[in-house]
N, C-alpha and C positions, 0 to 999 in steps of 0.2 A: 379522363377527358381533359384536354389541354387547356386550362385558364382562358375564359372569352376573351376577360379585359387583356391579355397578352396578347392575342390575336389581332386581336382594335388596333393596339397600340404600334404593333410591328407593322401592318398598313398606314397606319399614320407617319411611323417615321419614313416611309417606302416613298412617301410621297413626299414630305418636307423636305427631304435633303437629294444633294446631288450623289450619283453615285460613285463618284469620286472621289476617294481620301474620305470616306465617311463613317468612321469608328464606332458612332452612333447605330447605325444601321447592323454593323457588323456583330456587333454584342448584343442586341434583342436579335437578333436571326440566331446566334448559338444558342443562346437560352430560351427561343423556343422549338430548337430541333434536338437537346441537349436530353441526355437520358436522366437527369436530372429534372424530377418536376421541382417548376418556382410558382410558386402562389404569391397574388399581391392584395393585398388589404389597402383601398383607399379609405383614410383618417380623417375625422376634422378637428383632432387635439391637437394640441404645440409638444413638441417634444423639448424639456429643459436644456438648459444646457450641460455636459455632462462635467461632473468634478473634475477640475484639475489640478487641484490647492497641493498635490505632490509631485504635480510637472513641474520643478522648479530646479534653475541650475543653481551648485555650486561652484568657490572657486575653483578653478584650474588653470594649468595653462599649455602649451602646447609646444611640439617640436616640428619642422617640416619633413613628411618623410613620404618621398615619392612625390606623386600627383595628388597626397592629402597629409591631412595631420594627425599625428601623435598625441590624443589628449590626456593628459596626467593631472590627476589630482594634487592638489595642493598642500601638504602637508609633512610637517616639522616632524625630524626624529631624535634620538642621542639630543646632543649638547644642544643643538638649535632648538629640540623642543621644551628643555631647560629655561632656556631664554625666552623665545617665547611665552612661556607659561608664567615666566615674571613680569614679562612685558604685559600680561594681560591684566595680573593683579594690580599692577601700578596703574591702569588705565582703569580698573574697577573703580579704585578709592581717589579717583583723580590725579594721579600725579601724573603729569603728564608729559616731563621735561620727564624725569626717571621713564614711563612707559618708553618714551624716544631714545632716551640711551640703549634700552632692552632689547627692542626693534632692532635697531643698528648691529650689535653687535650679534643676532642671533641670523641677521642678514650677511653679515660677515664670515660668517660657520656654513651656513647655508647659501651661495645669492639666486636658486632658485624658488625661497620664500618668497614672492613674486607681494603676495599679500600683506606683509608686512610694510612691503613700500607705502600701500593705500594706507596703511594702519597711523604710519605717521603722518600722512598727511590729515587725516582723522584728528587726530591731538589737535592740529594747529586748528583746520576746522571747529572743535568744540572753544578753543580758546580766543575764534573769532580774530583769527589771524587769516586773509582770506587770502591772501598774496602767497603766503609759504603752504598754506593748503592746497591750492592752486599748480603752485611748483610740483609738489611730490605726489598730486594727482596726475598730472601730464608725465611725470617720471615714471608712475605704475605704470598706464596703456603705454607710453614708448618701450619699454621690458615687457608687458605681457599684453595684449591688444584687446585680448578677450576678456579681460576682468572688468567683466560690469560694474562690480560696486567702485571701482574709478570712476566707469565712463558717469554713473549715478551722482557720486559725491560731488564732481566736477558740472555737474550740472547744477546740482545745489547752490553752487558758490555764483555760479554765474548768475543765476535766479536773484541770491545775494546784492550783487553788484551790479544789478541791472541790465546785464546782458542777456537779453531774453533771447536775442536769434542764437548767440554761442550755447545757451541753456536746451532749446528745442534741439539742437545738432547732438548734443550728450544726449540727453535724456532720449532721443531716440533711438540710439545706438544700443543704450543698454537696456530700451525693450527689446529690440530684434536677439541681443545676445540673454535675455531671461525672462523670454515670452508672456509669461503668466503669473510672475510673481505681483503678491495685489499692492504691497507697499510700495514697489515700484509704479504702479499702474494711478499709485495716490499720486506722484509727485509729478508725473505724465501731464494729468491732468488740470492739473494745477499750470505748470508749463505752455499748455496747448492754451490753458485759457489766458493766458498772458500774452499770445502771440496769437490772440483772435483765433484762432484751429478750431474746428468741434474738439469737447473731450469725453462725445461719446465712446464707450469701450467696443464697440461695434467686435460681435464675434460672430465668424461662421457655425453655420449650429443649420445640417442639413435635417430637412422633416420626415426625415426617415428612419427605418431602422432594420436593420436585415439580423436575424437567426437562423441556426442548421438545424435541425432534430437530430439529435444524435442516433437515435433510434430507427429512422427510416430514411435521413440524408435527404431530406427532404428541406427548400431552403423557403422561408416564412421573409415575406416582406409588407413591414407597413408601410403608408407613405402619404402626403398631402398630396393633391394634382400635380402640383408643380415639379414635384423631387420627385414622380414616378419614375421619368426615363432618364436620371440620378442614380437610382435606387438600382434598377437594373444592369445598369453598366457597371458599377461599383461589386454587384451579384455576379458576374460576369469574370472578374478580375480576379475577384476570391475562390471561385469554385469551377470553374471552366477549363480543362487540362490548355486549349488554345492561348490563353492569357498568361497561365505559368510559362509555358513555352518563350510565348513574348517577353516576360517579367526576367528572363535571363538575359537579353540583350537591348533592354533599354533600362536608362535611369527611373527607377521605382522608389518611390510610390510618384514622384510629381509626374508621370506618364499618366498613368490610372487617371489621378486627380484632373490633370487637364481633358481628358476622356468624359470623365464623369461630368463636368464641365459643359460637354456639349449638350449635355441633357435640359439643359433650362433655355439653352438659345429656343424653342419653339414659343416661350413666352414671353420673349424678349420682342420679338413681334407684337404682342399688345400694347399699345405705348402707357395706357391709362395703368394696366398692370405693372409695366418695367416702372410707371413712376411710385408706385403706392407698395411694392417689394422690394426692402431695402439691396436685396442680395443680388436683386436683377437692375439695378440699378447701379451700383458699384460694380458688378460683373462689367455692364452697358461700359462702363467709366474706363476702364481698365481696360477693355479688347479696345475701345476707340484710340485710346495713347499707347497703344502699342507695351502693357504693361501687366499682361496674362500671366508670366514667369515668377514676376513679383508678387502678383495674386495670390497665385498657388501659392510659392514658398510661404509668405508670411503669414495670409490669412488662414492658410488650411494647413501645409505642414507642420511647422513649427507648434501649431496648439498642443499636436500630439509626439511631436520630436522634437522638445526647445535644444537637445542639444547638440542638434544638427546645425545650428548657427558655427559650433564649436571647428565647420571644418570648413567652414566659406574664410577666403583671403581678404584681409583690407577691404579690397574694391567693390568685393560682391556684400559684405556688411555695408558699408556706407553706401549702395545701391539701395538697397532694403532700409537705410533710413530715409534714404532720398523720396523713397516709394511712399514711406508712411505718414510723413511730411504733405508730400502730394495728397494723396488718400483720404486726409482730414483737414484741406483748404475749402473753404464753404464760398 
């Protein structure tokens, strides 16, 4: 016998929305005509939020090839890893005019050690030289764009120097390119708090949770009230031949995501709700500025593909700081 509360729920959305472009509607109507039975569990636990202390980027840097990019990791071989590996020693025991000779010349062997740029600038950095720190931070991102620990260190100095708006422009940048890293997310907030910002870590963390049974194909859904018609569309996406179908010809997952998306507009309508949910409330913030794309990408993508930043160009990164910027003005 067909889940009641699925039945409820597919008249309720029959009626809240238009039928018009309404993806919502379309994905509870499959899943419940679907040979697929879905069961749903309404919850009143919090579900945590899930580990992500090994979503974290390393160096890299990239080539442009095609309509994306080439990402390559960062690392010294033969003679330059020689070098390197001396440059590292003289950086361990301090010396740090030799670590800089080492750097150079294994940059020299190599010049797509991208990292070793940042490195020297690291030295001057420790030696409280902020001007030449400075320099050969902006020298790394001009040669490689994506290396965080630039875009980071260069925000340090500016922090330094009392440049707190030039500090918030770095430091946001290389959240967006190393989403979850929590050292980074220290000096964030430090930054945000300097330039008045919230430096809440604000994360999406939906209340739900979907499994399959392996055994009977059967798909298990918990969920709070509000992520129900979340939970389903998301149920939808994964397990519905209709959805794979789709998932060939549009951009995936932020299609899903913005789908899924639609599932909370019904409580968005509560205003005493939208203001006392933080998620309906920043959702609220975001679809009135016209800034849903950015949503997705950073608050929901990136948690679980930080190195997906790795293939956005210039514009579309400093979009996404631009976003985050916005996003935590109080």
């Amino acid at each position: 016998m067909r889940n009641k509360i699925l039945v409820l729920l597919c008249v309720f959305v029959s009626l809240s929305f238009a039928e018009v472009e309404n993806p919502l509607k379309k994905a509870m109507d499959l899943v419940n005509e679907s040979k697929t039975l879905y069961s749903l569990k309404i919850v009143d636990k919090s579900f945590p939020l899930p580990d992500r202390s090994r979503l974290i980027n390393f160096p890299v840097y990239r080539e442009k090839k095609g309509d994306s990019y080439d990402v390559k990791a960062i690392k010294a071989t033969g003679e330059a890893k020689k070098l390197l590996d001396k440059a590292e020693n003289y950086f361990g025991s301090h010396q740090y005019a030799k670590a800089r000779d080492a750097y150079t010349l294994a940059l020299q062997e190599d010049p797509k050690l991208y990292s070793a740029i940042t490195y020297i600038g690291q030295t001057y950095g420790i030696e409280r030289n902020w001007d030449k720190a400075e320099l050969w931070y902006k020298k790394a991102i001009e040669a490689n764009y994506v290396d965080f620990l630039a875009h980071w260190l260069l925000a340090d100095v500016y922090k330094v120097k009392g440049q707190k708006e030039k500090a918030l422009e770095e430091i946001s940048i290389a959240k967006v390119l190393n989403r979850n890293n929590p050292r980074l997310e220290a000096l964030r907030k430090e930054i945000y708090g300097l330039n008045g910002l919230n430096i809440k870590n604000w994360t999406f963390n939906p209340q739900m949770r979907i499994d399959r049974d392996s055994a009977t194909g059967n798909v298990n859904m918990q969920s709070d009230s509000i992520w129900t018609y979340y939970a389903f569309v998301q149920a939808a996406w994964l397990y519905e031949p209709y959805y794979k179908e789709k998932a060939k010809k549009v951009l995936m997952p932020q299609t899903m995501y913005r789908e899924c998306l639609m599932g909370l507009l019904p409580f968005m309508e509560n205003k005493s709700l939208k203001e006392s949910v933080e998620v309906l409330r920043r959702l609220d913030k975001a679809l009135n500025a016209d800034k849903l794309s950015e949503f997705v990408f950073y608050e929901i993508l990136l948690l679980d593909y930080p190195t997906a930043s790795f293939q956005l160009d210039k514009k579309q990164i400093e979009d996404l700081k631009d976003y985050l910027i916005w996003a935590n003005r109080m």
